[in-house]
N, C-alpha and C positions, 0 to 999 in steps of 0.2 A: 073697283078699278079706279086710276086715277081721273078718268076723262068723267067719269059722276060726280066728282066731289068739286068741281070746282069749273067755275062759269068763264074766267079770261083766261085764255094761253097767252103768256110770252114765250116767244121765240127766238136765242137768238139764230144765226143763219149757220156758218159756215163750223163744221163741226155737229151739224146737229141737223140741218136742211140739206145740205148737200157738201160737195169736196171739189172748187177749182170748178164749177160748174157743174157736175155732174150729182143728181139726185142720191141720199143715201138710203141705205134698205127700208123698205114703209113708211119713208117722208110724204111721197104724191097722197098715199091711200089713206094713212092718218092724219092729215091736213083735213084730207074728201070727207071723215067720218065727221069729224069734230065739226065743220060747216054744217053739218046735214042733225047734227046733234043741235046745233042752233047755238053753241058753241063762238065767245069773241076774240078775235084773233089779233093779235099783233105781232111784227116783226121789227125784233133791236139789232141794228148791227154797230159794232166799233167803226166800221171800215169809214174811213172818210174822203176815200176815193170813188164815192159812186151820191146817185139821187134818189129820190124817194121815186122816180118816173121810172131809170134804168133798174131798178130793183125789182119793182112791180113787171117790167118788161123781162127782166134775167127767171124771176119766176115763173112766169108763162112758159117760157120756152120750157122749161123743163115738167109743165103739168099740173105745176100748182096756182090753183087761181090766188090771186092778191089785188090788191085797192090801194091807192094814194093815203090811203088813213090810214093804212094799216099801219102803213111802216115809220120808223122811226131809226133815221141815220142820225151818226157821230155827227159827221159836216152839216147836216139838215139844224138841231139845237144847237151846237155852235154857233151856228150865226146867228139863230134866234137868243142865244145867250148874249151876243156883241149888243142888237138892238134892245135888248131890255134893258141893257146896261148903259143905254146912249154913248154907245163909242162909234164916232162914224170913219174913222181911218185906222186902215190896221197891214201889217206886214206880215202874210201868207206863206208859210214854210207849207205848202201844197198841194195839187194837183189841180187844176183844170173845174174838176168838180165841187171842192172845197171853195174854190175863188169863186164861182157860179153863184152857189150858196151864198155865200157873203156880201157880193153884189146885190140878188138880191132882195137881200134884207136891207139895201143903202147904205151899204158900208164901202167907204171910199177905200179901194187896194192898191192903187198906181203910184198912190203919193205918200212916199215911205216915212222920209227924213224927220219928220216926227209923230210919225205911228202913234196912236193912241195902246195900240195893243199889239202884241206879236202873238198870232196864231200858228200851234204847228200841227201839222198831222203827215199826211206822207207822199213823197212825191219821188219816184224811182230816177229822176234827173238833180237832185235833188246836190249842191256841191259844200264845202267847206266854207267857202264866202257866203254863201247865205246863211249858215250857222252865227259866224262871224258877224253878220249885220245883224241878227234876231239878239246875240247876247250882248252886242252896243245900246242898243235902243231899251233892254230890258233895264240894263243897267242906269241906263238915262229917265227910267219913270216909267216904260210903255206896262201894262199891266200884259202876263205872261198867261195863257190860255192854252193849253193840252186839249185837241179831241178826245184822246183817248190814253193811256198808258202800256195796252197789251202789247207785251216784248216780243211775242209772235203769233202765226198764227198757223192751222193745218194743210202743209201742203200732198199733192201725191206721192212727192218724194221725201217728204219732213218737212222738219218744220221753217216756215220762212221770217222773216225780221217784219216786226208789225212800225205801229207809228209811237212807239212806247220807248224804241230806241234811239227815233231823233227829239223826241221830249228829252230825253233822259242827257243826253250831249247837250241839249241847250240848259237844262237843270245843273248840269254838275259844273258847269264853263260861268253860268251868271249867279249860281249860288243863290238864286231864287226859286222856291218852290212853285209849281204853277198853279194855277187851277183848271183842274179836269173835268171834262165836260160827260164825257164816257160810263160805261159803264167799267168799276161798280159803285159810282159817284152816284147820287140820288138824282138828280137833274135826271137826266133821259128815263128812267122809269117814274119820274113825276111827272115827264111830258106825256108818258106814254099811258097813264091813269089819268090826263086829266079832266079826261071827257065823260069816263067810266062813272058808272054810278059805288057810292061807298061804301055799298052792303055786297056788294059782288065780288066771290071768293074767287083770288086770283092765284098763277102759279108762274113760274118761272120754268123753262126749260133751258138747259146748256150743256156746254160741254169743256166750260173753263171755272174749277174752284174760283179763282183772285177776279174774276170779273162778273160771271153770271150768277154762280151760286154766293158771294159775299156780297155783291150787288143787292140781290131780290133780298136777301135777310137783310141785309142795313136799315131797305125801304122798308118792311116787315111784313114779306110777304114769302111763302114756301119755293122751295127750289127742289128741281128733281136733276142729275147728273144721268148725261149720255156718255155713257161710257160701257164699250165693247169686254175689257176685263174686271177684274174685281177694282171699285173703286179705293181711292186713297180715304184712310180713316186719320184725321185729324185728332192727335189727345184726349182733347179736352171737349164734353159733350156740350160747351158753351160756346165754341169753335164756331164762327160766322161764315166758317167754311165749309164746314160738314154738311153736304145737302140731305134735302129729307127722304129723297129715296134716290136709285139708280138705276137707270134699266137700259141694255144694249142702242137701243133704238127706238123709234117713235112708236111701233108698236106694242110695245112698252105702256103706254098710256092707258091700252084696252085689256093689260091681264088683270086676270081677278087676283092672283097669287102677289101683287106687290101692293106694298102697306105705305103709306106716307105718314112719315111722320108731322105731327102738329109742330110748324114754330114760332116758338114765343120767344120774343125779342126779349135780349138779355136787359138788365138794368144800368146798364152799361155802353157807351160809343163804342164801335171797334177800336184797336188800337192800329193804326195805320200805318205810326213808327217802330211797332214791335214793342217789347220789352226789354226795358231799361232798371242799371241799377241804381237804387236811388238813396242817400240817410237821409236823419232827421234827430234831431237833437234836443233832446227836453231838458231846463234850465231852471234851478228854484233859485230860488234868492233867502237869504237865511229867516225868511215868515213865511215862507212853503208860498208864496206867489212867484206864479210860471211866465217865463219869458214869450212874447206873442210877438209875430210880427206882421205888419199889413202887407200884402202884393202889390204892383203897383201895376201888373200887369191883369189883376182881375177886383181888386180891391177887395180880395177877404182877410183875414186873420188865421193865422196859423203858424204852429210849432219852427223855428227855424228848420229848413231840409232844402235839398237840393241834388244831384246825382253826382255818379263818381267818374272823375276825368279818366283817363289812361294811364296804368301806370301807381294810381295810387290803390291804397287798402281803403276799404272805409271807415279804418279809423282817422285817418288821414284825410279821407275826404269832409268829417262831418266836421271836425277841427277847423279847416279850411273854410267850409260854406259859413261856418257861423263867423267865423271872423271878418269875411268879404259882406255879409248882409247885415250884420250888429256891431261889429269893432269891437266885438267880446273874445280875450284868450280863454279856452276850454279845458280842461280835462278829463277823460272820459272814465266816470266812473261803474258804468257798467253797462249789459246789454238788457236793453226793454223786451225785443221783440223784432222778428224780420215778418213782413208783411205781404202779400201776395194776392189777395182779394181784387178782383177784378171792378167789383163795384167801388170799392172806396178809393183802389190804386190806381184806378185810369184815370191821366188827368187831360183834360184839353185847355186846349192857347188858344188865345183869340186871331191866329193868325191859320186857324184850322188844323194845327196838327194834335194827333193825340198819342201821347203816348202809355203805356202800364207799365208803374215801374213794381220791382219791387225792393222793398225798403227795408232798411237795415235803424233798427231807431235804438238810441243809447240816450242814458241820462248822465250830461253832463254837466260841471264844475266849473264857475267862474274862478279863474285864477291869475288875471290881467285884462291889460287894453281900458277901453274907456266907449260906454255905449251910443254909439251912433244913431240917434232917431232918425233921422231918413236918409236914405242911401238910393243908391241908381235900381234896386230893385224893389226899396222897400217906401212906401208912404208914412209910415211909424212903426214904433219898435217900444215896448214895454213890457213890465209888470204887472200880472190881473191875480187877484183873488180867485179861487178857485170856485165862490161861491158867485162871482160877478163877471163869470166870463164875459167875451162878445159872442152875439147873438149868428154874427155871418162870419163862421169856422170854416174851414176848409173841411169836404166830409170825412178826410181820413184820419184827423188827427184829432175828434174824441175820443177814439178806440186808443189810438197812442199816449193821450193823458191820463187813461182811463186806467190801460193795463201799467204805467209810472205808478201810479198810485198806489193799486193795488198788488201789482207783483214785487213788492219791496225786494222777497229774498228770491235771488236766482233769476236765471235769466225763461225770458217767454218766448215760444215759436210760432206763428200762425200763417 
């Protein structure tokens, strides 16, 4: 059973401990077992409307003992996320308890006008001018911070609007991405390990794919889905969403009949932006030396590519990319290969986002323009011997010079 195999529970609350206050079936009793197993307990919650004291307090009331340590709030790291960042004035899209928090940690919230940071999370008073002033300020420098992103959460009556929907209005209005403090951001389950010892097998319980179960895999740690009917089965069994087992309810922990599976982190970041189409262009020059170009956003070498806008084919696009990043006119003289490899296709920006594309790669023909060695995306742009490449490739594009090479006739799929 799962309660043997594995020494820390995470928890998080609502969905999985209880509904709107009310305990849900074998929460109190399977909490009681796991203590008495000797069993280390934590509880994560998103909510950034409450304290690590009212939680501890809100569990009592309904039977389950809890402790100040245990728990770990959205609002509670947030703030401790402001002070490690030395930001001490910040503009509170909030409640009450979130401002608490922030305080204090010494973070000054009265004195807006040039906020260091806009924090938001949820506040049911909550109006359009204060959105208004959070996307001025972001716009003007303030560094933009999310508790949390979940779009809702489980009410008695359905579902209700979480703090993932005022993030998402001040995301889409300033056109800056924030940084989430939340689960299934690493942050709060590295708070919530960071006392634990590192040989101690830990597990994740929840009852949200996009937050607890892709959360605890990111961090690389097992996840189990509460979930009352048949759970959702994700495609791909590399899926950071597919938990490792599922069982009705917390009772669930103590039958012998449910398996967990083992997981092992892929070799690969999630991809957080989805997947994307992407080409890639490979370039001889008439001494079979291949066109490379440096990034300027990561400073590797690699094949021109780029993704495809709206609207266009990718023939059109790779045409495009290379003229915009080399000043070379193309013609495409064939297809290499569409690519789709999770490991070599995920790519990440230094500005945190990741995304998988997959890539449509064609060899093509100088047929005009004049070569641009640096451009606004590239640091240099040349000709290499195929026996003197550079050493720091981007990882997808040996496989793309590779299969140029060798798949002379016909086109390649992979």
């Amino acid at each position: 059973m799962i309660a043997d195999k594995f020494d820390v529970f995470l928890f998080d609350l609502d969905g999985v401990i209880y509904i709107e206050g009310s305990p849900l079936p074998g929460a109190v009793e399977s909490l009681k077992i796991l203590r008495e197993m000797g069993k280390t307990i934590r509880f994560l919650t998103n909510n950034p409307c409450t304290t690590q004291k009212k939680m501890v307090e809100r569990l009592k009331k309904i039977g389950i003992e809890a402790h100040i340590e245990e728990i770990i709030t959205a609002g509670q790291v947030t703030a401790q996320y402001l002070e490690r960042e030395n930001i001490k004035t910040a503009f509170i899209l909030g409640d009450e308890n979130l401002k608490w928090e922030c305080k204090q940690a010494g973070i000054e919230i009265d004195s807006i006008i040039n906020a260091e940071a806009v924090v938001v999370g949820w506040d049911d008073s909550l109006c359009f001018g204060d959105i208004k002033k959070a996307v001025q300020l972001i716009d003007n420098g303030a560094k933009f911070i999310g508790t949390n992103i979940d779009r809702n959460f489980p009410g008695k009556k359905g579902l209700l609007p979480a703090a993932g929907a005022i993030v998402k209005a001040v995301w889409t209005a300033s056109e800056k991405k924030p940084i989430i403090i939340g689960k299934p951001y690493p942050y709060m389950f590295r708070k919530a390990l960071e006392d634990l010892k590192a040989s101690s097998k830990t597990i994740m319980i929840g009852d949200n794919y996009f937050s607890d179960i892709l959360g605890a895999h990111q961090t690389g740690i097992s996840a189990v889905l509460i979930s009352e009917g048949k759970a959702n089965k994700f495609p791909s069994a590399r899926d950071f969403r597919n938990p490792d087992a599922a069982i009705p309810n917390l009772k669930g922990l103590f039958d012998d009949d449910v398996t967990v599976r083992k997981w092992i982190l892929p070799h690969f970041p999630w991809p957080n932006d989805g997947v994307k189409a992407g080409v890639a262009g490979v370039i001889f020059d008439k001494s079979r030396k291949v066109l490379l170009m440096r990034r300027v956003d990561n400073g590797l070498w690699g094949i021109p590519s780029g993704h495809v806008e709206p609207g266009e084919t990718v023939e059109e696009a790779i045409v495009r990319e290379i003229r915009e990043e080399t000043g070379l006119k193309v013609k495409i003289n064939r297809l290499i290969g569409i690519y789709s490899d999770p490991i070599s296709q995920v790519f990440s920006y230094p500005d945190g986002k990741i995304d998988h594309f997959i890539t449509t790669c064609f060899e093509c023909e100088t047929v005009g323009g004049k070569l641009i060695k640096r451009g606004e995306e590239t640091l240099d742009v040349n000709y290499f011997d195929l026996s003197h490449l550079p050493k720091n490739l981007l990882p997808m594009h040996p496989t793309w010079l590779r299969d140029a090479i060798h798949k002379e006739k016909g086109s390649y799929v992979r």
